[in-house]
C-alpha positions, 0 to 999 in steps of 0.5 A: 133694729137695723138690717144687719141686726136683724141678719145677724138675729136670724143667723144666730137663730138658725145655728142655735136651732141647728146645734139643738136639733142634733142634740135633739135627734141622738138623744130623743126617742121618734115620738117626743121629736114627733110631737115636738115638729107638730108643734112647731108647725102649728106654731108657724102655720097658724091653720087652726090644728089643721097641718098639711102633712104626709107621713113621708114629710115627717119621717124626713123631718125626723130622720126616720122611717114612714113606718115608724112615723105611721105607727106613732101617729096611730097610736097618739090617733088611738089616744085621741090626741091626734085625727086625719086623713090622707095628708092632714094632721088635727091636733086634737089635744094640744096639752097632751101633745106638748106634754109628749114634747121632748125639752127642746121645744123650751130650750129653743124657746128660751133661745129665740128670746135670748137672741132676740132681746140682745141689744147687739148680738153677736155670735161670741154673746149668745155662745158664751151664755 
């Protein structure tokens, strides 16, 4: 594709994601958002269930409090579907945790692959669907 197509992808992308997370963020509860991020992060990281991430860097991400983000992560720790120290995240259980997964993660998906094979996309196309 030509460079203001693949602009032009990479903004449309960016607004879908936008508009999904707003939704995402007033209807989702903290620990399905959660689990959401983690496998979004693992998705673009590719670190082998190995994330670099403080409690501080979630809850921003979430818009939450670190207590709040700190207790969740216990929990899903008790649980077994997570592990770590100080700064790292393992998943240990990726089913489980895409099971926690709020819809959002398919719809943006779903999205990503709609905006992608548009032979010409354009912002009244991809709305309009």
């Amino acid at each position: 594709p030509s460079l203001r197509t693949a602009v032009h992808r990479y903004v449309e992308q960016l607004m879908s994601e936008t508009r999904q997370f707003v939704v995402c963020n007033s209807l989702h509860a903290v620990e399905a958002r959660l689990a959401r991020i983690l496998l979004e992060v693992l998705d673009k990281a590719a670190l082998d269930h190995m994330l670099p991430l403080t409690h501080q860097a979630l809850a921003q991400m979430l818009g939450a409090q670190r207590t709040t983000v700190a207790l969740i992560v216990s929990k899903l720790q008790r649980d077994g579907i997570l592990s770590g120290r100080r700064g790292v995240i393992k998943i240990e259980n990726e089913a489980a945790l895409e099971g926690l997964a709020c819809s959002c993660r398919q719809a943006l998906a779903f999205a990503r692959r709609e905006i992608h094979a548009a032979s010409d996309p354009s912002c009244e196309e991809v709305i309009a669907a």
